[in-house]
Residue, then its C-alpha position, 0 to 999 in steps of 0.5 A: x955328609x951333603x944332605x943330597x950324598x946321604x939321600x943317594x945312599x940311602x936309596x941305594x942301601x933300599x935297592x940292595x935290600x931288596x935285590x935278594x929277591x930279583x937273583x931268585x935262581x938262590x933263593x932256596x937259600x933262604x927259603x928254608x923255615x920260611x926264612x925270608x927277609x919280608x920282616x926288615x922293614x926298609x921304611x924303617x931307614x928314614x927314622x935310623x940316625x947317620x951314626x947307625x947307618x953310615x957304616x953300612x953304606x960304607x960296608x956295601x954300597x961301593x961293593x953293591x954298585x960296583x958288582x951290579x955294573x959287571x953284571x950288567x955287563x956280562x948280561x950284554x956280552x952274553x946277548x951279543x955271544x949268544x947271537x953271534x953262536x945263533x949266526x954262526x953255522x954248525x959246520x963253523x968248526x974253528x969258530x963255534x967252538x970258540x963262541x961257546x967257551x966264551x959264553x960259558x966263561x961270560x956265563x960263570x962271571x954273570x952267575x958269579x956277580x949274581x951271587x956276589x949281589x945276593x950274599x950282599x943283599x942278605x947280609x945288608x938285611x940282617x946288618x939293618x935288622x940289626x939297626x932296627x932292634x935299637x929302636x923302641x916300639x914307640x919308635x917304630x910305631x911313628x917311622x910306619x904309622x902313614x905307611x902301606x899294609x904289609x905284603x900280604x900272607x901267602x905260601x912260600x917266599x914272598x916274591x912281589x907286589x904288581x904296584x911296586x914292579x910297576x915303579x921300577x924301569x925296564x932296565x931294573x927287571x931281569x926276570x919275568x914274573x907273574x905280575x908282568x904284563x908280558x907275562x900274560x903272552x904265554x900259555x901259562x900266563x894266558x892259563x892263570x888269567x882264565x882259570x883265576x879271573x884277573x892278573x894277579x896283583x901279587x905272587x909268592x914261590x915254593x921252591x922245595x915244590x915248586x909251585x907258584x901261588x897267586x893273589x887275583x882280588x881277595x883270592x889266592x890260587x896254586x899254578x904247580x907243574x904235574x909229570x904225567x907219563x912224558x908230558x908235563x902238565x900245568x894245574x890250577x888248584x885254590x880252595x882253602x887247602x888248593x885241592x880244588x881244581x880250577x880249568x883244564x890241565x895243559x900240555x907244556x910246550x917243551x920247544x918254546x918253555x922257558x924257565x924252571x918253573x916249566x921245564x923242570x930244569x935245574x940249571x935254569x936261571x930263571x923261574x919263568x924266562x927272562x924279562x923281554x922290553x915290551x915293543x912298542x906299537x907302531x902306529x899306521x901313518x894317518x890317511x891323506x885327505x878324503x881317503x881311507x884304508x880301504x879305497x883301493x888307492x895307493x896312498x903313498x905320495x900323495x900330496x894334495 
């Protein structure tokens, strides 16, 4: 095989190993007995030979490729009927009806494709587990031995370092997490920056009790979700057990909260909401020439 078709799917075999953590709507799967696949080190590829790892590009790379071009697709269809229904009047009785079931439909065959995806991440994993166990220690030793730490330890299912979602495009990012910095738009964003002194550098997810830990700096916090009569309120906790309370507690916002994590919606897709492209600044055009912003003059045309 090309030196360059070898490299391409390599790194396609990299994407989908971690892909299991971006479709987090299925993650319970595997969250149970903090089974997660943090342990398969994916640096580990470079010092696998092309007899151990070609039949595994050949076994789920095509079928990867091709389920993540469809939900990419359905992603844009469901965009496009969802502003459609918003245009459409309620009292469009022939044509509403219609919109819905074909969002539902398009819906379906996104939450299918998702799943197709993470089944085949979780089995890419456990093939390249697999793989590793061929090699010695010694082995292993020399493929890491200039490589970054580990993730840190913390509660839950490990779900990101802020420096590697950094690396990745905007078109890689389907759902908010806590180490975006639209993230930190929201109450609960803007909450977990005051109470814990910074944005947190990585996160991790309890999904039997859906609480959200943290790290800012060398600490590690607690942000969970308390039913308080009909209100929900949002909590900070950190200390060694998290029965410290940090800030004040807040009201959700119900009319505006996205994602499991606030609403308590089962059916939610996403923990948090769906990752929205930031938009760029517009910046003001430049004054003309011995004017300024505040001069009372119309600056529009002027050509000195």
């Amino acid at each position: 095989m090309p030196a360059q078709a070898s490299k391409q799917n390599r790194e396609t075999f990299r994407r989908l190993l971690k892909e299991y953590k971006r479709i987090s709507e299925l993650l319970p799967i595997l969250a149970h007995g903090d089974r997660t696949w943090d342990a398969v080190d994916d640096r580990l590829l470079d010092s696998l030979s092309e007899e151990l790892l070609l039949p595994r590009y050949r076994k789920f790379n095509v079928d990867y490729v091709t389920s993540l071009g469809r939900e990419k697709l359905a992603g844009r269809k469901i965009q496009q009927l969802e502003a459609e229904l918003k245009r459409t009047p309620l009292s469009d009785l022939g044509r509403r009806p219609q919109l819905e079931l074909s969002l539902k439909a398009v819906k379906d065959e996104h939450a299918k494709f998702r799943k197709l995806i993470f089944f085949l991440s979780n089995n890419a994993n456990e093939s390249l587990s697999e793989a590793i166990a061929t090699m010695t220690d010694e082995q292993k030793k020399r493929a890491t031995v200039s490589a970054p730490p580990p993730p840190p330890k913390m509660p839950g299912v490990f779900g990101g370092l802020r420096e590697d979602r950094l690396k990745l495009k905007d078109t890689e990012k389907y759902n908010l997490t806590p180490v975006d910095d639209e993230f930190y738009k929201s109450a609960l964003g803007k909450k977990l920056e005051t109470d814990l002194g910074g944005r947190a550098q990585a996160w991790s997810y309890d999904y039997a009790t859906d609480e959200l830990y943290v790290k800012v700096g060398n600490d590690v916090g607690k942000v969970f979700v308390k039913q308080d009569g009909t209100a929900r309120m949002i909590r900070t906790r950190v200390g060694a057990d998290f029965m410290e309370p940090r800030g004040s507690d807040i009201k959700v916002d119900m009319l505006t909260a996205k994602g499991k994590f606030l609403t308590g919606n089962a059916n939610d897709e996403s923990l948090f909401g769906k990752y929205e492209k930031p938009t760029p600044a517009v910046q003001p055009e430049p004054m003309p020439a011995g004017h300024s912003a505040n001069d009372g003059h119309d600056h529009s045309g002027h050509s000195h």
